[in-house]
C-alpha positions in Angstrom: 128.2 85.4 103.1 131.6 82.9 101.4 132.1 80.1 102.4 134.9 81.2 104.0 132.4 83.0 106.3 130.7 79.6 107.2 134.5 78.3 108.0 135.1 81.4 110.2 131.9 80.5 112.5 132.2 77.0 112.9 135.8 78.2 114.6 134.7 80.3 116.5 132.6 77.6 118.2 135.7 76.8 119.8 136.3 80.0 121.8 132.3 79.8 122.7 133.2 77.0 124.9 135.2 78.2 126.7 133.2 81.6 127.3 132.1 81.8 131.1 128.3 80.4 131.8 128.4 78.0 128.4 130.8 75.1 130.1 128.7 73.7 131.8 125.5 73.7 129.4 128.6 71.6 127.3 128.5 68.8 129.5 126.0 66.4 128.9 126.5 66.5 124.8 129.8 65.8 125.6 128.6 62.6 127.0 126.5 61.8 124.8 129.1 62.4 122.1 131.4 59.8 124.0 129.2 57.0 124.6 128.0 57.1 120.7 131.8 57.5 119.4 133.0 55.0 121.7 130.4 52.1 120.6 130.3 53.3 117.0 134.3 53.4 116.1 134.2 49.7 117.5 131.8 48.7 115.0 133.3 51.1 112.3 136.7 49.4 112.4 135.0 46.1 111.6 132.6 47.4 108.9 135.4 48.9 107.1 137.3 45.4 107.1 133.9 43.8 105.3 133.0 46.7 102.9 136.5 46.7 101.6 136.9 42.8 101.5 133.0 43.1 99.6 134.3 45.5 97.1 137.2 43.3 96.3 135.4 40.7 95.8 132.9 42.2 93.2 136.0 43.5 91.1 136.5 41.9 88.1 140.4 40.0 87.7 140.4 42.4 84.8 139.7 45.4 86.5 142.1 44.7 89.5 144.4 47.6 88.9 141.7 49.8 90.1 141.8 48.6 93.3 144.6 51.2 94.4 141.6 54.3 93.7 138.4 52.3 94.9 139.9 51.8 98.5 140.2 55.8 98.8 136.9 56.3 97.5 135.5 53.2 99.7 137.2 54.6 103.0 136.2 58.2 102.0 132.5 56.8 101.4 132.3 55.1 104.9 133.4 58.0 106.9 131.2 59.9 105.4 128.2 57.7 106.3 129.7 57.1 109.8 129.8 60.9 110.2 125.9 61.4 109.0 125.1 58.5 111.0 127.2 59.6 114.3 125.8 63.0 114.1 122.4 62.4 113.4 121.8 59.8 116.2 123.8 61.9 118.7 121.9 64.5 117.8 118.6 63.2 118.5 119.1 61.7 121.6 121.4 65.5 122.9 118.5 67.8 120.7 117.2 69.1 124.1 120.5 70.0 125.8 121.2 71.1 122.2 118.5 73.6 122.1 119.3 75.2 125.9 123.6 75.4 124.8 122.2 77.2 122.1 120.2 79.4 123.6 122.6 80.5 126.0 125.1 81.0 123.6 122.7 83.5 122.1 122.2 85.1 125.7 126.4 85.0 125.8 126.6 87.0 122.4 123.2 89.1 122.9 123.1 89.6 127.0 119.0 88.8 126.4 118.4 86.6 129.9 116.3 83.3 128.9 112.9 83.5 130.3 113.3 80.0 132.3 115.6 78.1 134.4 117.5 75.7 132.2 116.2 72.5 133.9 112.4 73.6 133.0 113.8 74.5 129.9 114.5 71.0 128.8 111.4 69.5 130.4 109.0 71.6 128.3 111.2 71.5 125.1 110.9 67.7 124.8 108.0 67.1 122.6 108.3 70.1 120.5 112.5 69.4 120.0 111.5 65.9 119.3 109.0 66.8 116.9 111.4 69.4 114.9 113.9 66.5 114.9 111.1 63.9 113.2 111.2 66.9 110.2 114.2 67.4 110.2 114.4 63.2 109.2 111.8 64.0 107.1 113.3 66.0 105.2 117.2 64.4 105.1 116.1 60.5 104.6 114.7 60.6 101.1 117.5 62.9 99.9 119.7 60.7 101.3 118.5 57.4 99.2 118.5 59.6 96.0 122.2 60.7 96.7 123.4 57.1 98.2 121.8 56.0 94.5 123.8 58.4 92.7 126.5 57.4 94.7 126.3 53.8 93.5 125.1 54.3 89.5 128.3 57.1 89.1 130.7 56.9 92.2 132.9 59.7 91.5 130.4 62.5 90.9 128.1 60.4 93.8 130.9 60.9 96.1 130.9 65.2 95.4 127.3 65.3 95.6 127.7 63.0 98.8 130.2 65.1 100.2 127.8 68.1 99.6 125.2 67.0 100.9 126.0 65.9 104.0 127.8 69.5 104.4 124.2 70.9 103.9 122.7 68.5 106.2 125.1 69.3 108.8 124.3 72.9 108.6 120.9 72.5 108.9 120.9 70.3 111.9 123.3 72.7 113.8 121.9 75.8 112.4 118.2 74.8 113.2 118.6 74.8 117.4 118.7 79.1 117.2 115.8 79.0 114.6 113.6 76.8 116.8 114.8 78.9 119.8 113.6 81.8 118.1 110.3 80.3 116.7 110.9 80.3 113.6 109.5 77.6 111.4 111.6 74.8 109.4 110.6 75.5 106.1 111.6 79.0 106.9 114.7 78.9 108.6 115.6 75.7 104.9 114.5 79.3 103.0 117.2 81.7 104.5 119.6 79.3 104.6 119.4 78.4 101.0 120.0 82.4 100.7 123.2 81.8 102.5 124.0 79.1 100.6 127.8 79.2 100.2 128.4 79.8 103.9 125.9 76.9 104.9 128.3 74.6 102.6 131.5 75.8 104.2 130.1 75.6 107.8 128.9 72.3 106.9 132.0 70.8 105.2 134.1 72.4 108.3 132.0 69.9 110.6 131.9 67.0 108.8 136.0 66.9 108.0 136.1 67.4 112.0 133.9 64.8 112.3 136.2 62.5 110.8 139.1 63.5 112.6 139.1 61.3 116.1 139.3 63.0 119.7 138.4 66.1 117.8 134.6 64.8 116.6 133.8 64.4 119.8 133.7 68.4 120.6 132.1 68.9 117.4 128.5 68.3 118.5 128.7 71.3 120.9 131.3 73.8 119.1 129.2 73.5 115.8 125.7 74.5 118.1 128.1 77.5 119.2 129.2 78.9 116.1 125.7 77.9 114.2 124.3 80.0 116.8 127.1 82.9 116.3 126.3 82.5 112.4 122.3 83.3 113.4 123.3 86.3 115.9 125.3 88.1 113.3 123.9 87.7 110.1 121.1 84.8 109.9 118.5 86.5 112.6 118.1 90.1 111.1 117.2 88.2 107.3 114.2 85.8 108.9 
């Protein structure tokens, strides 16, 4: 798969939601998604006040005519981080309703019935989703420090490499709900995506530019689960 192909499914999340028996499986990460954005864009709009008046402040009097390309990069650096941040809390505290969306979007695109009522479903998936979510931080926070590193030593090539990362990141958290639906194991489901590598990256850098866009990032939670999940039923599932 191109990238292009990971483009294409995080899109067609969009028409997932509005397929009849997903609505209202959409609901409570919708919430979630509200409550987070609404209390983090408050504190956003103040951070990126400070971080901008810090970076001035280090600037030499020398140096001042660079201001005009380290505000960009600044700006671009803080969204970035709000949008790993955003993401990865929301989906922590949604990973649960995550997991059932997900697996009734497979149901939608497959016609397999679950085995178990949705409410049970979320019940008994609590530890275990929990559990998936503490490797999946396992696994993200020590890449992050060596990227936010990079990021500081050389900031142009640390903002590509940031930018990439966090589209990997993205993929994996979205992509991972069908693979732990399905049983398979993390460092298996971190294999085939890294087969799929260019789609992965353009899935990923689809969500994350969404996730900077306001009203819009707070669908993306649940349309990225739908076409993550769309990405597994037509071409992820049959390589595992």
């Amino acid at each position: 798969m191109t990238a292009s192909d990971g483009i294409r499914f995080f899109f067609k999340g969009f028409s997932l939601l509005n397929q009849k028996g997903i609505k209202r499986f959409v609901i409570i990460p919708l919430v979630v998604n509200f409550v987070l954005f609404t209390t983090a864009l408050v504190y956003l709009l103040d951070e990126i006040g400070i971080q901008i008046q810090w970076i001035r402040e280090q600037i030499p009097s020398w140096l001042s005519w660079i201001e005009f390309l380290l505000f960009p990069i600044a700006l671009f650096v803080i969204l970035l981080v709000f949008s790993l941040v955003f993401s990865s809390v929301a989906n922590w505290l949604a990973a649960p309703f995550n997991g059932v969306l997900a697996e009734r979007v497979e149901q939608k695109l497959t016609g397999v019935t679950p085995q178990q009522d949705s409410v049970m479903a979320v019940i008994k998936a609590i530890p275990h989703t929990l559990l998936r979510e503490w490797q999946k931080l396992a696994y993200f926070i020590p890449r992050l420090i060596g990227f936010l590193l990079i990021g500081w030593f050389f900031p142009i090539i640390g903002q590509i490499a940031w930018f990439l990362f966090i589209a990997w990141t993205l993929a994996i958290q979205y992509c991972d709900y069908a693979f732990d639906n399905n049983k398979v194991e993390f460092d298996h489901m971190r294999y085939v995506l890294r087969q799929n590598k260019s789609a992965c990256f353009g899935f990923g850098a689809a969500v994350s530019i969404f996730t900077m866009v306001p009203i819009l990032n707070l669908i993306v939670m649940p349309v990225a689960i739908c076409g993550a999940t769309a990405m597994w039923v037509e071409e992820l599932k049959s390589q595992t």
